[in-house]
C-alpha positions as CSV (number, residue, x, y, z in Angstrom):
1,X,0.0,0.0,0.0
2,X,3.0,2.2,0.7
3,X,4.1,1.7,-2.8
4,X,1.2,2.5,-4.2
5,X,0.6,5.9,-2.2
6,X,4.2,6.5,-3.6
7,X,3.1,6.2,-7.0
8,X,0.0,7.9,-6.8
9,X,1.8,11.0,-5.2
10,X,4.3,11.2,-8.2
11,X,1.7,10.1,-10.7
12,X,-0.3,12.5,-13.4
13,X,-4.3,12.4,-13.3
14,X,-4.4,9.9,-16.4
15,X,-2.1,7.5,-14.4
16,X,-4.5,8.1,-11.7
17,X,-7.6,7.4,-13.2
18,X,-5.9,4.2,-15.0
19,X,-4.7,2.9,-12.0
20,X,-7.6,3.2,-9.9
21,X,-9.8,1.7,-12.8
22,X,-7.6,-1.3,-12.4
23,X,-8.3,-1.6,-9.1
24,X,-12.0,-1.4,-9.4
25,X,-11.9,-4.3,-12.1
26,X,-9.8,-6.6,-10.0
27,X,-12.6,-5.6,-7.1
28,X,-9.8,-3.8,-4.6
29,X,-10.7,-0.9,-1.9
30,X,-9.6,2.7,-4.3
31,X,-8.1,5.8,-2.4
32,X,-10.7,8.5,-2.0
33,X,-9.3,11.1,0.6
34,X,-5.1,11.3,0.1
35,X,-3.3,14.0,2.2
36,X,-0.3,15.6,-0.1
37,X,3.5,14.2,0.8
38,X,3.7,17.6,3.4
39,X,0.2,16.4,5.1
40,X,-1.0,20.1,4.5
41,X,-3.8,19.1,2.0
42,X,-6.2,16.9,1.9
43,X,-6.8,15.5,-1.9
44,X,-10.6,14.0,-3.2
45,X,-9.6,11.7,-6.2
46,X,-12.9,12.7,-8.2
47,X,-11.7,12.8,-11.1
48,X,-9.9,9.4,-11.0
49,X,-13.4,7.8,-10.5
50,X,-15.6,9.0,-13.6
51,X,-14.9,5.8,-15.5
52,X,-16.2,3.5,-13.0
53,X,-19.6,1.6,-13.1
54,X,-20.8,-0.4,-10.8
55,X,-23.6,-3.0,-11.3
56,X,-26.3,-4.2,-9.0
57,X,-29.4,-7.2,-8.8
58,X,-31.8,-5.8,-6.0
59,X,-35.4,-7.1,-5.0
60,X,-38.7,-5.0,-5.0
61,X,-41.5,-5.0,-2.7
62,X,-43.0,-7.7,-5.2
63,X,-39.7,-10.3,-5.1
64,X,-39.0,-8.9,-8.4
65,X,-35.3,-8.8,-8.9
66,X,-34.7,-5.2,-10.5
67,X,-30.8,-4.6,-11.9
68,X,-29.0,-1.2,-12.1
69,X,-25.9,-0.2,-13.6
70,X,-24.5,3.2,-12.8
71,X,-21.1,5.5,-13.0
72,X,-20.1,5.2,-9.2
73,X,-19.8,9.0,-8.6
74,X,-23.4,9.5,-9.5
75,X,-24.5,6.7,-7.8
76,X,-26.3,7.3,-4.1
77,X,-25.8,4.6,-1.9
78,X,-26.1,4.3,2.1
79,X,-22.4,5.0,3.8
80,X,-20.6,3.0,6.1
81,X,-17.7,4.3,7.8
82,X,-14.9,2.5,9.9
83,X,-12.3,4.5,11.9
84,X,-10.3,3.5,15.0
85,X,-8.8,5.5,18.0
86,X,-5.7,5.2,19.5
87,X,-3.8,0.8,19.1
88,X,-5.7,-1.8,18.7
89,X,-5.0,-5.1,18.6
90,X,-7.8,-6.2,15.6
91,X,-7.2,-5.6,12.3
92,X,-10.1,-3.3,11.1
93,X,-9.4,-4.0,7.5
94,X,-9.5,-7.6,7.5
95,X,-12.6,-7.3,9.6
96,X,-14.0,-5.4,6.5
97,X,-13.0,-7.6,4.4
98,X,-14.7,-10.3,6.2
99,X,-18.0,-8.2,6.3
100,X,-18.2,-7.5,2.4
101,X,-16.7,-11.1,0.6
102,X,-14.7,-13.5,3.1
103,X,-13.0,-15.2,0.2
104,X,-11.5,-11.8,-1.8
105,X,-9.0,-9.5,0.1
106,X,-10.5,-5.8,-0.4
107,X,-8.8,-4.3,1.8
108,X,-5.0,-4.8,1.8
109,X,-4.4,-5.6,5.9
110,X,-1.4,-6.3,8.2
111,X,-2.0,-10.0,7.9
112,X,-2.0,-9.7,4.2
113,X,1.0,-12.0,2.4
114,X,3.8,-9.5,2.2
115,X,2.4,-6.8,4.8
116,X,3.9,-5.3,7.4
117,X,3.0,-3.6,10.9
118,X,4.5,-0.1,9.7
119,X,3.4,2.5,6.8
120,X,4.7,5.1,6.0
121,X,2.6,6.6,3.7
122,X,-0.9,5.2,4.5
123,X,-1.7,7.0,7.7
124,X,-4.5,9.6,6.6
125,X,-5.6,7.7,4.1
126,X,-9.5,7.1,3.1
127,X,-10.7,3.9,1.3
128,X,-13.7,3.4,-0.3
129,X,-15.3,0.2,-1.6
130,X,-18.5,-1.3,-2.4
131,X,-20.9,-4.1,-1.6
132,X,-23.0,-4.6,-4.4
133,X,-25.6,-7.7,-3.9
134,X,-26.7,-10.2,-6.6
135,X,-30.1,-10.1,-5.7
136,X,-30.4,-13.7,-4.3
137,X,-31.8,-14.5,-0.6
138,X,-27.7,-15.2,0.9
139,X,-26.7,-11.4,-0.1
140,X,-25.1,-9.9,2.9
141,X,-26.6,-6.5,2.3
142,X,-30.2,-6.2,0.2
143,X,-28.7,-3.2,-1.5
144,X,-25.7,-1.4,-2.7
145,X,-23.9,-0.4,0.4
146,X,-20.4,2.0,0.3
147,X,-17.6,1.4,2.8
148,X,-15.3,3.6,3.8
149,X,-12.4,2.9,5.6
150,X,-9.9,5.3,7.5
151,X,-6.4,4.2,7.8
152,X,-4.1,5.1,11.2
153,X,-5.4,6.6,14.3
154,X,-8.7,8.7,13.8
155,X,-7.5,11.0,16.5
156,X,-4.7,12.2,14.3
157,X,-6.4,12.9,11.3
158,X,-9.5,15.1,12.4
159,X,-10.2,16.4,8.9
160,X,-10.9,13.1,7.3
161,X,-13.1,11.8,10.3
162,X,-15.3,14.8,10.4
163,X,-15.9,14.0,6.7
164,X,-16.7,10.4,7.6
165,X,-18.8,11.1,10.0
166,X,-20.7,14.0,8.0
167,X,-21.3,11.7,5.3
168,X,-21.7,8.0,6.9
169,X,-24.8,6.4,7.3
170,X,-23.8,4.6,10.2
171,X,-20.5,5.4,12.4
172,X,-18.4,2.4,13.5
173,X,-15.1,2.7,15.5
174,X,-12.6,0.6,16.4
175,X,-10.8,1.2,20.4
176,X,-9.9,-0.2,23.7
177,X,-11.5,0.2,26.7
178,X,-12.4,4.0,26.6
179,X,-10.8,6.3,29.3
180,X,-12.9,9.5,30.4
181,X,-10.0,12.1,30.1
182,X,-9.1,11.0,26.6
183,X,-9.8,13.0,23.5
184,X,-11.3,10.3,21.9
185,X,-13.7,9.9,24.5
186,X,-15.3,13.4,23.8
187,X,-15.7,12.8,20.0
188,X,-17.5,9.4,21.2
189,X,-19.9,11.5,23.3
190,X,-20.5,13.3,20.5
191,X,-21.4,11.0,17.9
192,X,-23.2,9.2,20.4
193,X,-25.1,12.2,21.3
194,X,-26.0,12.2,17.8
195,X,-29.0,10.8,15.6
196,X,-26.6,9.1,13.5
197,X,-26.2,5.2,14.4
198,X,-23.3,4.0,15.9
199,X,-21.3,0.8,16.6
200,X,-18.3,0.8,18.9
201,X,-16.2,-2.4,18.8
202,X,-14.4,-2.7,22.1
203,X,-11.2,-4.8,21.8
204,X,-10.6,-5.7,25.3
205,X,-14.3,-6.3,26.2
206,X,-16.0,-9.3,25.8
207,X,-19.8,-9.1,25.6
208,X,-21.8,-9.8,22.4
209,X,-23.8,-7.5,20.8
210,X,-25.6,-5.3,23.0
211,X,-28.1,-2.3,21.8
212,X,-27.2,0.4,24.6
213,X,-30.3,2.7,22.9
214,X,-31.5,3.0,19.6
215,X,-29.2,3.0,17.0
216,X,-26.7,2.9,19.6
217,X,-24.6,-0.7,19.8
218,X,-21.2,-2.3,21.2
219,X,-19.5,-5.2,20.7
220,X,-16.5,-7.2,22.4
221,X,-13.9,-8.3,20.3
222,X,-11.6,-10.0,23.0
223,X,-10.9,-13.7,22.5
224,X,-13.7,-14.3,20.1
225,X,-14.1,-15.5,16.9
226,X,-13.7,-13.3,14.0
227,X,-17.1,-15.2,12.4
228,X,-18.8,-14.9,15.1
229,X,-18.0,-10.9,15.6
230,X,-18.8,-10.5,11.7
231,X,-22.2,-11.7,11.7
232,X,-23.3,-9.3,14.9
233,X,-21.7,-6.5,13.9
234,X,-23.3,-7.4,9.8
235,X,-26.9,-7.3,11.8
236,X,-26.3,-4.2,13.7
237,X,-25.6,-2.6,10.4
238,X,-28.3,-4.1,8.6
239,X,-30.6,-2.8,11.5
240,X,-29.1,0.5,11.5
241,X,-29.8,1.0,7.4
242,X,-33.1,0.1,7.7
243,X,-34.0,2.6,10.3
244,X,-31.7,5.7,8.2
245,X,-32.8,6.9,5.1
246,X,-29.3,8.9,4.9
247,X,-27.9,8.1,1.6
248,X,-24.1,8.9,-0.1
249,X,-22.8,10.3,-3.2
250,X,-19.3,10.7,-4.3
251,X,-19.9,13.8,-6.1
252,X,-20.7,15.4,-2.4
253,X,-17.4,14.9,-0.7
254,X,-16.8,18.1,-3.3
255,X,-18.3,20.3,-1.6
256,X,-16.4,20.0,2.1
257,X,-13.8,22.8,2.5
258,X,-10.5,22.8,3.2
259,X,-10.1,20.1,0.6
260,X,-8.9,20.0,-2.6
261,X,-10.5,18.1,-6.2
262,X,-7.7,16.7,-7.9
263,X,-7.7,17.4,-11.7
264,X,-11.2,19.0,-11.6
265,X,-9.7,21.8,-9.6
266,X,-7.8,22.8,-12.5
267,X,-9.1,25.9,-15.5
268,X,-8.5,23.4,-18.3
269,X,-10.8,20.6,-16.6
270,X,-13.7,22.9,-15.6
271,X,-13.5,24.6,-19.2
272,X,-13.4,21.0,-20.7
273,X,-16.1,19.6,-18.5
274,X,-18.3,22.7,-19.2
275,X,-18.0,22.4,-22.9
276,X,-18.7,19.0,-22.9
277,X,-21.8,19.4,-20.6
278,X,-23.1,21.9,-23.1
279,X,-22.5,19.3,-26.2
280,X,-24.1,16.7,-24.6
281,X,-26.9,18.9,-23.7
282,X,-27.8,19.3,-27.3
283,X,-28.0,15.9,-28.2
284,X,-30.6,14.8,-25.2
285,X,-34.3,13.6,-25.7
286,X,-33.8,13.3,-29.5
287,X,-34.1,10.6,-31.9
288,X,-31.0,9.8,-32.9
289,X,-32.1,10.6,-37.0
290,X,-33.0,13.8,-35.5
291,X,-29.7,14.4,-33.8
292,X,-27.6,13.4,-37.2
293,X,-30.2,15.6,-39.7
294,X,-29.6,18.5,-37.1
295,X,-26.2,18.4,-36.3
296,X,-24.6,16.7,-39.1
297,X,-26.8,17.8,-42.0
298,X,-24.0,17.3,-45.0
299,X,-24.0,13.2,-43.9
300,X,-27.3,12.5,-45.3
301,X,-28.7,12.4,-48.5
302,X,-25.9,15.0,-49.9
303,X,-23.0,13.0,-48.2
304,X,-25.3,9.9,-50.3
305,X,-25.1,11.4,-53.9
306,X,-21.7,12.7,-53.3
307,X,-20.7,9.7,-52.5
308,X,-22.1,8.2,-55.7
309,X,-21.0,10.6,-58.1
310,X,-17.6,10.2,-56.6
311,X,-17.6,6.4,-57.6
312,X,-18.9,7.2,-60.9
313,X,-16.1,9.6,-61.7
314,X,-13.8,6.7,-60.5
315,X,-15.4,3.6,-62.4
316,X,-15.8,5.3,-66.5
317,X,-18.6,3.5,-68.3
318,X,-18.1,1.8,-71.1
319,X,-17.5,4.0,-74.1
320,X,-17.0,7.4,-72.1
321,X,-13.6,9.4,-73.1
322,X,-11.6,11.5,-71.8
323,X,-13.0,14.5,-73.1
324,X,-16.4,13.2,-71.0
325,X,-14.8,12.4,-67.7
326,X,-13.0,15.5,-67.8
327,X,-16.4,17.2,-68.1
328,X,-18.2,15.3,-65.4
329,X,-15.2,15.9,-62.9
330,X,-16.0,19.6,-63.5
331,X,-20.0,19.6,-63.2
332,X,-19.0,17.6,-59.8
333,X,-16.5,19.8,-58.2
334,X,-19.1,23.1,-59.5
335,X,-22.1,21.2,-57.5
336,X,-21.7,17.8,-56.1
337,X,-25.2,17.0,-56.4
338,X,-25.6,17.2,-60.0
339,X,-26.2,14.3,-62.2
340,X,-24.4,12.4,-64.9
């Protein structure tokens, strides 16, 4: 992951948007929120994502199964945010992982083959990925669900959680047993304060699932089974979505401050992006004949008798001379749509 932070912060857009493409394909966790090399500026890859689509099988009030295909940035989806304070001894992203497919790696982890306890480069860093159900009775999730994942202590990076939190759906932190005079501790009073649902997984407890108020649940991670953990903390979410009707887009990180869009940031984009807004505007809610009479009036029936004059100039008949070629090639280039 450190390697590919350090390619990202020496790579152009198009190298961006290439390899986070890639990464969609091969179903991998893509950076959304990447502070600069001098952790001044926070960075939303927007641009990077407008060639992603992401296709879905959901079921209706009347068990019909109902598919959707959509560019991800437009697509609005409930949020589910994981963030962690101070060390824990779980690995949040391999308890993702376990939560959206248990056989695919989505998020690269410290137990991964080749990882390692340290980064360098990932703290501060924001992952997105998504669930996105087949439409049979053993999905996980009934409906497209986004999850977003915040690497290194949350505490250290307050930016990036207030975002998170802004946006999420439901809240879900990772910490030890919570101390009164901490900092974290205020931020949990907060969000527990708040409407917005909340899980807090509590690695040296060990109780199961408990629903402290609505919306409002913990769960023990010491000495149990990972399984085990997964499938409570999968039905507290699943509880949670159904009683929010807060939904995500990835257009709307945009508009926090204090952050910056990649390439759209930049004159040339915006003047690009506007001109090709206005171009496609014109073409909307019209028969494609239309569109191409309209537009591109010279490809029709003129482009069609040019056309055939042309071959005609091309392929004499039999018994024309010179003399008569030379005078059709002039009658042609006078007015193309004369005749022979």
């Amino acid at each position: 992951m450190d390697l590919q932070m350090a390619v990202f912060h020496c790579a152009d857009g198009f190298l961006k948007q290439l390899m986070v493409t890639k990464l969609s394909q091969c179903q991998y966790a893509l950076p959304l929120l990447v502070a600069d090399q001098d952790k001044q500026q926070i960075e939303f890859l927007l641009w990077t994502f407008r060639q992603i689509n992401k296709s879905w099988k959901i079921r209706n009030t009347n068990n019909e199964i109902i598919s959707q295909t959509q560019p991800i940035y437009k697509a609005e989806t409930p949020m589910v945010s994981f963030f962690r304070f101070g060390s824990v001894s779980s690995s949040k992203s391999e308890l993702m992982n376990s939560l959206i497919d248990e056989k695919h790696n989505t998020f690269f982890h410290r137990n991964c083959p080749g990882s390692s306890r340290t980064r360098a480069l990932m703290d501060g860093v924001v992952e997105i990925a998504w669930f996105c159900p087949s439409g049979s009775y053993d999905d996980k999730f009934t409906d497209c669900v986004a999850f977003c994942n915040l690497h290194g202590d949350a505490g250290d990076h307050e930016k990036q959680l207030q975002i998170l939190t802004e946006m999420a759906s439901v809240n879900v932190v990772l910490l030890p047993r919570l101390q009164k005079n901490e900092r974290s501790a205020t931020i949990i009073q907060s969000l527990y304060r708040n409407r917005k649902p909340l899980i807090c997984l509590f690695t040296e407890d060990e109780p199961t699932l408990t629903e402290m108020k609505k919306g409002k649940f913990k769960i023990g991670l010491k000495d149990r089974n990972q399984s085990d953990v997964c499938e409570e903390l999968r039905r507290a979410i699943n509880d949670c979505l159904s009683e929010t009707s807060l939904m995500f887009r990835l257009e709307d990180v945009s508009k926090h401050s204090d952050i910056r869009v990649d390439e759209e940031d930049d004159e040339d984009c915006r003047r690009g992006r506007e001109a090709a807004q206005q171009m496609m505007s014109l073409l909307e809610k019209k028969d494609l004949t239309e569109i191409k009479e309209s537009v591109l009036p010279h490809q029709g029936k003129l482009w069609h008798q040019w056309s055939q004059k042309n071959k005609e100039l091309h392929r004499p008949q039999t018994g024309e001379t010179e003399m008569d070629i030379s005078k059709k090639k002039n009658r042609h280039e006078e007015d193309p749509s004369t005749t022979a």
